[in-house]
C-alpha positions in Angstrom: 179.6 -13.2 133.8 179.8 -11.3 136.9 182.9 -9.0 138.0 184.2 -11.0 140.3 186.7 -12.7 138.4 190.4 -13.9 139.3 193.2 -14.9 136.8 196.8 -16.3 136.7 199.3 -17.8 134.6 200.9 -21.5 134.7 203.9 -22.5 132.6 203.9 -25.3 129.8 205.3 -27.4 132.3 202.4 -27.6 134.2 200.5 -28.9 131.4 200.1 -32.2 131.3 197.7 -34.8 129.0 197.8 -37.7 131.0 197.1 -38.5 134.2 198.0 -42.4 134.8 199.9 -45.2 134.0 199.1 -48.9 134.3 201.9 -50.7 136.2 200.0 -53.8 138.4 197.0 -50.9 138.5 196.4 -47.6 137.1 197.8 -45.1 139.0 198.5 -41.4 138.6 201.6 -40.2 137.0 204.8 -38.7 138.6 204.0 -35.7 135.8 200.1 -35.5 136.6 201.1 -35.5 140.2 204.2 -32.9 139.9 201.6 -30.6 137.3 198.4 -30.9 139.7 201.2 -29.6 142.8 202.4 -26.5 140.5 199.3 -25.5 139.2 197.9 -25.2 143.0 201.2 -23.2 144.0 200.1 -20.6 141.1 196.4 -21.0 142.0 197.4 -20.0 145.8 199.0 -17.5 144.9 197.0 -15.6 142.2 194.1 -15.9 145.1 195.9 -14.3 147.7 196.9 -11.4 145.1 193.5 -11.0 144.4 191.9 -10.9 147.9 189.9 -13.5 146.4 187.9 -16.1 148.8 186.8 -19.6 148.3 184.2 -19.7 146.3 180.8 -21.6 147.2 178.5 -20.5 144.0 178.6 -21.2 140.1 181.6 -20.5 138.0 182.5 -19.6 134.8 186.3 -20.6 133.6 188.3 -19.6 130.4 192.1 -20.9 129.8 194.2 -19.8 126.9 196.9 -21.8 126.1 200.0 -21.1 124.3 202.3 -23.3 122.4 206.2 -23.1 122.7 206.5 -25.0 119.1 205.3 -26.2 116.1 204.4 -29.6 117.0 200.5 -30.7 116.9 198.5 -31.4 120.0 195.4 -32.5 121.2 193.7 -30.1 123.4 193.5 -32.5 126.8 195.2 -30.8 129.7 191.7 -30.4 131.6 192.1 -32.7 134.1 195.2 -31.8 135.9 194.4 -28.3 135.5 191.2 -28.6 137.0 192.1 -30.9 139.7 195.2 -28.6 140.2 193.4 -26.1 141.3 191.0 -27.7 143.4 193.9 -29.4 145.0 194.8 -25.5 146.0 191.8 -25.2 148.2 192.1 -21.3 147.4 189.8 -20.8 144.5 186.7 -23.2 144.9 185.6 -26.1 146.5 185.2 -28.5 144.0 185.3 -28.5 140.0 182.0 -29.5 140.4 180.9 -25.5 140.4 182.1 -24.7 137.2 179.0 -24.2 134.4 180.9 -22.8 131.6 184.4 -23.7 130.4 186.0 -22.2 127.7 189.9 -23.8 126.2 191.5 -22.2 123.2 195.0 -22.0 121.6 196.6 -18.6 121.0 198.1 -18.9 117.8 198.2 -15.1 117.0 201.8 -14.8 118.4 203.0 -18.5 117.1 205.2 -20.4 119.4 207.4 -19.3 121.9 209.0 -21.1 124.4 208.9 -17.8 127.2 205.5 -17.4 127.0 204.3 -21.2 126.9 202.1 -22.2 129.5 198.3 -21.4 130.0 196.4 -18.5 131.2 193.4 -18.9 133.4 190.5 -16.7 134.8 187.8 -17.9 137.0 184.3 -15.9 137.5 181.6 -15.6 139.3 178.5 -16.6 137.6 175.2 -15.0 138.6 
């Protein structure tokens, strides 16, 4: 990966693992809609802070996520995360670009509810 690289934080709130309910239709959820919106407030903002432009090329993206208890989960927050930040129209132009994605769970500092939530960077690939 190259240097060009941007990153940011999102809290647990914004991490969501489904994105739609069936009522006479499938349709997204009030939660998948409100996590999408805050993830591309954060996105927005980590771009401006880092003079970073829209990016046109291929990407390279890692997210660590951190747990604020014990309980088990399945590893499936991709799509509102993704989508949040395409919804941002700060970072790129579709999550299309991305050719390496990389998720993992920080378990070294165990649970925390202060520091739940998700850290992401996004690079530029050569």
């Amino acid at each position: 990966m190259s240097d060009a690289s941007m990153s940011f934080d999102v809290p647990w709130d914004a991490l969501v693992s489904d994105n739609r309910k069936y009522v006479t239709g499938y349709i997204l959820s009030k939660e998948y809609r409100d996590a999408k919106a805050l993830i591309a407030e954060f996105a927005i903002a980590a771009a401006k802070r880092a003079a970073w432009g829209r990016q046109e090329g291929r990407l390279g993206v890692e997210i660590v996520v951190r747990y604020p208890d014990r309980r088990r989960r399945d590893l499936n927050f991709q799509k509102a995360f993704l989508d949040g930040i395409t919804a941002s129209e700060a970072v790129w132009l579709d999550d299309s670009q991305i050719r390496e994605i990389y998720w993992r769970f920080d378990d070294t500092i165990g649970p925390n509810k202060t520091n739940a939530g998700a850290s992401v960077t996004v690079r530029v690939l050569p």
